[in-house]
TIBAVO-757738 format. One record per atom (N, C-alpha, C): x, y, z; residue in one letter. Coordinates in steps of 0.05 Angstrom, whole numbers, padded with zeros to 5 digits, always signed. Layout:
<recs>
XYZA;...
</recs>
This chain:
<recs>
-00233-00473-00043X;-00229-00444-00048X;-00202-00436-00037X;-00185-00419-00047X;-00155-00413-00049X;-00156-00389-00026X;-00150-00389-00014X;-00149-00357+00007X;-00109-00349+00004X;-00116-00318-00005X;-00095-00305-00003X;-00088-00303+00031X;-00065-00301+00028X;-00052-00293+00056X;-00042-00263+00052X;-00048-00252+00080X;-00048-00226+00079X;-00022-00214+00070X;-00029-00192+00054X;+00001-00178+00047X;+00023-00174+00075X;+00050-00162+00074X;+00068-00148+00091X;+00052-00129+00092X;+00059-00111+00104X;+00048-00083+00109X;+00078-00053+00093X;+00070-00035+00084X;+00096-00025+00074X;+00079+00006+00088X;+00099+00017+00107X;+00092+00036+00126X;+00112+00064+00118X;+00107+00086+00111X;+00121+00103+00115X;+00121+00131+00134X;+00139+00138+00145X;+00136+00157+00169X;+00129+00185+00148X;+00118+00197+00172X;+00115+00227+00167X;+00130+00245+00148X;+00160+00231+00151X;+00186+00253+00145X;+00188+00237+00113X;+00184+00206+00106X;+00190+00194+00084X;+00169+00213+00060X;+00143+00212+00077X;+00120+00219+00062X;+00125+00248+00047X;+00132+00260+00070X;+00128+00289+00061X;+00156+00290+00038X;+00180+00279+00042X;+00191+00277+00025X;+00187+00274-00005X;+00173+00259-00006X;+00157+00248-00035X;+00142+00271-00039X;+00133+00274-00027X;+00104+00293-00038X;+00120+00325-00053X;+00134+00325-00029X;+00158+00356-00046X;+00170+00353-00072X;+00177+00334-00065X;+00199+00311-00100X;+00175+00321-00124X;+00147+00304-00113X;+00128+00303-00133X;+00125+00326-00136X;+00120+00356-00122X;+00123+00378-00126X;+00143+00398-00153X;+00158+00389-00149X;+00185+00393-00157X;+00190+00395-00179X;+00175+00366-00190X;+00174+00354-00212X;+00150+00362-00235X;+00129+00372-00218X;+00113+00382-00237X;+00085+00357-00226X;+00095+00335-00217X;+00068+00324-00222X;+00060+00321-00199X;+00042+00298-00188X;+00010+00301-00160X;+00011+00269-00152X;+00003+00265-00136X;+00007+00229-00118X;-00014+00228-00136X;-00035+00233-00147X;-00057+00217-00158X;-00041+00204-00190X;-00015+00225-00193X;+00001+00199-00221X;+00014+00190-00218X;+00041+00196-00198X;+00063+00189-00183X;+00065+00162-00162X;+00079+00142-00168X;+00072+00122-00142X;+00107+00116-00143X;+00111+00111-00114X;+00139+00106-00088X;+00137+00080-00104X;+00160+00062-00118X;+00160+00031-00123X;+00180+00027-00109X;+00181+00006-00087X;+00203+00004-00087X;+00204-00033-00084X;+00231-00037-00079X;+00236-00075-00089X;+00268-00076-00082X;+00270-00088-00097X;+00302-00109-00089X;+00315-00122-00112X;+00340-00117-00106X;+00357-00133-00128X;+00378-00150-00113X;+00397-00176-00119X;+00418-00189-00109X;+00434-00160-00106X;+00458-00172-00086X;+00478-00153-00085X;+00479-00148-00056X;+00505-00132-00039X;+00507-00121-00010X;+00521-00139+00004X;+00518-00137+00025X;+00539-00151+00035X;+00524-00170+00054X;+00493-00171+00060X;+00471-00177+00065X;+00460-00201+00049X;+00462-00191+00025X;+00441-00211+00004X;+00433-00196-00015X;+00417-00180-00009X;+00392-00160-00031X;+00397-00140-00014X;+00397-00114-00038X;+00392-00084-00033X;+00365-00077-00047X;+00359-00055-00029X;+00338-00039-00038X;+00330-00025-00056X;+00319-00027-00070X;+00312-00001-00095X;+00282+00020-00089X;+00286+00044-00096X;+00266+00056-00096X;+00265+00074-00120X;+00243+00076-00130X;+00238+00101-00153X;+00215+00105-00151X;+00209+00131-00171X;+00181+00136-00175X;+00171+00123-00199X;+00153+00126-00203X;+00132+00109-00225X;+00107+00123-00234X;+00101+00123-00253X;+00073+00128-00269X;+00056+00101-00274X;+00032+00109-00283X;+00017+00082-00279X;+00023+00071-00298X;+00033+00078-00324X;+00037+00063-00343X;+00065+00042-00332X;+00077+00041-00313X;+00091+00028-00300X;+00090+00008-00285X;+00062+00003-00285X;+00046-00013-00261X;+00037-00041-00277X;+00056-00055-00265X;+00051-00088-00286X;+00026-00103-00265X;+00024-00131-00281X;-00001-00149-00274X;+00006-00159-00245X;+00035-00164-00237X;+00042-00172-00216X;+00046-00150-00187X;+00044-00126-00195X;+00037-00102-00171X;+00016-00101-00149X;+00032-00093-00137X;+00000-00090-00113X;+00006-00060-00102X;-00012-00040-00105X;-00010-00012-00099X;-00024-00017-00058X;-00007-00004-00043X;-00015+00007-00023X;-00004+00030-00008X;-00023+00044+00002X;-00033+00072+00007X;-00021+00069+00031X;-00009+00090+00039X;+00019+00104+00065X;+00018+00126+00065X;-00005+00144+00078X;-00004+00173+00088X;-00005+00190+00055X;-00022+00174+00048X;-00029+00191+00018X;-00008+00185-00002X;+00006+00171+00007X;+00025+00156-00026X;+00024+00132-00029X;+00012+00132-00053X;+00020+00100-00066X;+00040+00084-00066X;+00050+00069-00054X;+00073+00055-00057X;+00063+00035-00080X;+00082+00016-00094X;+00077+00000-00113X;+00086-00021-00109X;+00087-00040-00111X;+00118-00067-00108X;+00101-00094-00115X;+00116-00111-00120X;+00120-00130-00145X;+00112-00154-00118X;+00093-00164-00122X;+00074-00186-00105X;+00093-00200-00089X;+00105-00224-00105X;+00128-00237-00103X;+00152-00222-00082X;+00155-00205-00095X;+00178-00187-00077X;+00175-00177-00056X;+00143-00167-00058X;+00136-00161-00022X;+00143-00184-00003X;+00123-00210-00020X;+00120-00236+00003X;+00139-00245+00004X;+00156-00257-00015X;+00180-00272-00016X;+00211-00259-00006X;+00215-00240-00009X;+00235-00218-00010X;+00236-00194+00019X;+00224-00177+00010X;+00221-00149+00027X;+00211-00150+00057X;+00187-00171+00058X;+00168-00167+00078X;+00161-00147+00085X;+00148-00142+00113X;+00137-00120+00123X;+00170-00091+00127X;+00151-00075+00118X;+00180-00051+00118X;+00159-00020+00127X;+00197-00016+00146X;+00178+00014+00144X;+00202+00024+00136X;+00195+00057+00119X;+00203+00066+00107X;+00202+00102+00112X;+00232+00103+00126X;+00234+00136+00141X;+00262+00146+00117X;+00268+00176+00122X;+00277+00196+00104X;+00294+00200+00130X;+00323+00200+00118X;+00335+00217+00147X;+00361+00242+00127X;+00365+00253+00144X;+00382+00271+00131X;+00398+00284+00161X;+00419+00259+00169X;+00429+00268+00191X;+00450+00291+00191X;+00461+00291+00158X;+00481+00307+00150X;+00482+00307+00126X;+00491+00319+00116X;+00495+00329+00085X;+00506+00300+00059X;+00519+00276+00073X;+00535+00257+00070X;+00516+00230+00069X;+00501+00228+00083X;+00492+00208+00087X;+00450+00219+00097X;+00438+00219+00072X;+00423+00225+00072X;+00402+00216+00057X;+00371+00210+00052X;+00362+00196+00037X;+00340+00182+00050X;+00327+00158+00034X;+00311+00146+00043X;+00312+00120+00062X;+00314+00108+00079X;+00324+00087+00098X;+00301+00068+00095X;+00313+00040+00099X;+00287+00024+00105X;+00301+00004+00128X;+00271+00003+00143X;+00279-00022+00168X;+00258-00041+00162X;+00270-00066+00154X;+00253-00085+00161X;+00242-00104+00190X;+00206-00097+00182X;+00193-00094+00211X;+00199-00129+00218X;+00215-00140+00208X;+00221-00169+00215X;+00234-00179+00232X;+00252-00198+00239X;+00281-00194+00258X;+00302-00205+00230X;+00300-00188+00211X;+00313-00196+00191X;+00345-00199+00200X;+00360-00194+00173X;+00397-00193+00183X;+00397-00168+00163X;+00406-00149+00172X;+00405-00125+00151X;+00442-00112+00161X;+00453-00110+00146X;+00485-00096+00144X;+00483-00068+00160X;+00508-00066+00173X;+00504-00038+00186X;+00495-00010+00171X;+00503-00011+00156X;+00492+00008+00136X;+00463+00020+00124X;+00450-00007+00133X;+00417-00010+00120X;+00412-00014+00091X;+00426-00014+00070X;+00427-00026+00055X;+00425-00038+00036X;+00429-00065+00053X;+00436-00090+00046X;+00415-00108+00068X;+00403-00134+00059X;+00390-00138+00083X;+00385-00176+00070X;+00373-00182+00080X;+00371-00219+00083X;+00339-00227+00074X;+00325-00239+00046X;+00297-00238+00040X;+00294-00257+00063X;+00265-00251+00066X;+00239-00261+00088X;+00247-00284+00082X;+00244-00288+00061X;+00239-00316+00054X;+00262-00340+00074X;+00289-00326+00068X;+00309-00347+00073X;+00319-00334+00113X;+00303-00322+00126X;+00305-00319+00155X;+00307-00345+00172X;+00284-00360+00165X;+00281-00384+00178X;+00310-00400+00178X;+00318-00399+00159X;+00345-00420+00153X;+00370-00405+00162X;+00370-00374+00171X;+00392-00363+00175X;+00401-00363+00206X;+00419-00373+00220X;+00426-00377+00241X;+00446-00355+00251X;
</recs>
């Protein structure tokens, strides 16, 4: 028998949450249609940057795994959680008008660019010195 290994965990603070939930406001629609996806693409000065958008379910492929963060769905692509992203938490800062938005720290001892970014997949930590 095959046993899954447990997902990362994808955590968002108080301030990320409520963020979303206003957006979804905004927009007209409700977290019960709306889901946070977020993932990764090459690129940075890191390796991979972050992507985030919103999503409807008709958005939601075979390879997703939906989990629940203070009443929002986050979404992300199996592969990309385990292989890629790992465990993340996910805060909203708006220190100034300039630099404002959604932040992510990976809960790993990843290599992430000063900026936040840009950051180094789980996967290839082990080999990075």
């Amino acid at each position: 028998m095959k046993t899954e290994k447990s997902l990362p965990s994808v955590v968002l603070t108080e301030r990320a949450s409520q963020v979303f939930k206003e957006s979804c406001e905004a927009e007209g629609s409700t977290l019960k249609d709306t889901f946070l996806r977020i993932g990764a693409r090459p690129g940075g000065c890191s390796g991979w940057k972050y992507e985030l958008e919103s999503n409807t379910s008709e958005d939601i492929g075979p390879n997703d795994v939906q989990i629940l963060s203070r009443e929002v769905s986050v979404i992300v692509d199996r592969e990309a959680l385990t292989e890629i992203l790992g465990p993340l938490k996910i805060d909203f800062s708006d220190k100034n008008m300039v630099e404002q938005g959604f932040v992510f720290e990976q809960l790993t001892t990843g290599h992430q660019c000063g900026c936040g970014e840009s950051f180094t997949p789980v996967k290839d930590l082990n080999t990075v010195k």
